[in-house]
N, C-alpha and C positions, 0 to 999 in steps of 0.2 A: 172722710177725707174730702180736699177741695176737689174740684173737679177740673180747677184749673194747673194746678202743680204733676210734672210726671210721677211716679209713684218711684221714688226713692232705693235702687237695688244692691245690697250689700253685697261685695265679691271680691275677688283681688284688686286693690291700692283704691277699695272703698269701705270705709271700716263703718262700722255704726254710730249715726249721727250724738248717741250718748259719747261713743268713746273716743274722737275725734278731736285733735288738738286744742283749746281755746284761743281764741285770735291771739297775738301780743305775747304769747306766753311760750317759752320754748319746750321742746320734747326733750331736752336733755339738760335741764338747767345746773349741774354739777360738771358738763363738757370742757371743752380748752379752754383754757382763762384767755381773756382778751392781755394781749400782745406777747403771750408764750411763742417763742421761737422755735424752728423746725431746724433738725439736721444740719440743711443744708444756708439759712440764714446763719446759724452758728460757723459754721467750718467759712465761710464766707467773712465776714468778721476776722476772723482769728489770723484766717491768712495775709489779711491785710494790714494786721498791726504789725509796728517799724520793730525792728529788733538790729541791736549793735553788733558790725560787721569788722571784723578785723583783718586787712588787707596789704599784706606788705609792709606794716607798720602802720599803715594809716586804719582811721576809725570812721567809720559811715555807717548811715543809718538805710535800710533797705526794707521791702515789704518780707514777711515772714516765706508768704511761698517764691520768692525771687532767694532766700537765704537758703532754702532748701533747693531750689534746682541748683544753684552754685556746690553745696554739699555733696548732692550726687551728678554732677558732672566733677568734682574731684573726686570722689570715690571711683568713678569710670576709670579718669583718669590711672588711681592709682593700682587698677588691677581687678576691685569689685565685679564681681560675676554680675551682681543680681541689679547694683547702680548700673550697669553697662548695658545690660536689658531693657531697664526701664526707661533710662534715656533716650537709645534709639529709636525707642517705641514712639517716646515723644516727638523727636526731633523727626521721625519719617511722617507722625502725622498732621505735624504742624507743617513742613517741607509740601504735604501733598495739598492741604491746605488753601498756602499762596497761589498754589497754580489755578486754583480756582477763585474767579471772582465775583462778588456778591454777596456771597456767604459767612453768617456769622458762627463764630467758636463760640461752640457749645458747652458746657461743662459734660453734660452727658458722656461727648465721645472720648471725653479725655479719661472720666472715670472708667469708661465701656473696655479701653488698653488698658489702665491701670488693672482693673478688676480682673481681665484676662492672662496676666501675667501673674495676679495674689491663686489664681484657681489655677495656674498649672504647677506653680511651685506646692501648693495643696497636694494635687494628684500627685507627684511627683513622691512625698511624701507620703503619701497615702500605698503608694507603689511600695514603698521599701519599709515601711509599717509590715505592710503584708508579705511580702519575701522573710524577714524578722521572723514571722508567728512559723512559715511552713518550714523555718531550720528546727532541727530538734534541739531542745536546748539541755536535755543529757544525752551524753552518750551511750551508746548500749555497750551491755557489759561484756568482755573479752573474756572470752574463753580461754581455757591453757589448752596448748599445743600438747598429742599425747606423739612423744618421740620415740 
């Protein structure tokens, strides 16, 4: 060996200079195809195309999730449990929001209450799943009265 090169030591995130990436060439060349979209580029998109609104008679065009908060602020409106939850949710933390300034809306925090609200209606469900299984579902058999 040279005398002048250190002496080359294989060990974690040093693999052997045989088995070592070649320049220009990737370690996963079958990976994400160049411009496949993520979740959240899609739901982004979607929400934003116009969809035809019907108002009193009159027809306008509006952004898809502006048609859906109108949806469920009328479902609140007309008595919906689970619209009326989810509303408030929103409407208290977009409210708490304004009071603070500098600060940009996140999608995170908005999905953070959405998502906390789908996981209690879960539980919730899950709760009376389980009450369900501990009723007995025959009843035991009666005996005759001896008179």
């Amino acid at each position: 060996m040279d005398d002048d090169k250190p002496e080359y030591k294989v060990g974690f995130g040093k693999p052997p200079k045989q088995k070592q990436f070649v320049k220009g060439q990737s370690g996963n060349p079958k990976g994400r195809p160049k411009g496949s979209r993520n979740m959240q580029s899609i739901l982004s998109e979607l929400s934003s195309k116009p969809v035809t609104l019907t108002e009193g008679g009159r027809t306008r065009k509006v952004p898809l999730k502006e048609a859906v908060l109108l949806q469920m602020a009328t479902g609140a409106v007309k008595g919906d449990r689970h619209c009326r939850q989810q509303f408030l949710a929103m409407m208290t933390l977009f409210e708490a929001k304004e009071g603070t300034e500098g600060t940009t809306d996140t999608p995170n925090e908005l999905e953070e209450v959405l998502m906390q609200g789908v996981m209690q209606r879960a539980l919730r469900a899950h709760a009376q799943s389980k009450q369900l299984e501990e009723i007995p579902t025959e009843s035991a058999p009666v005996e005759p009265k001896d008179e």
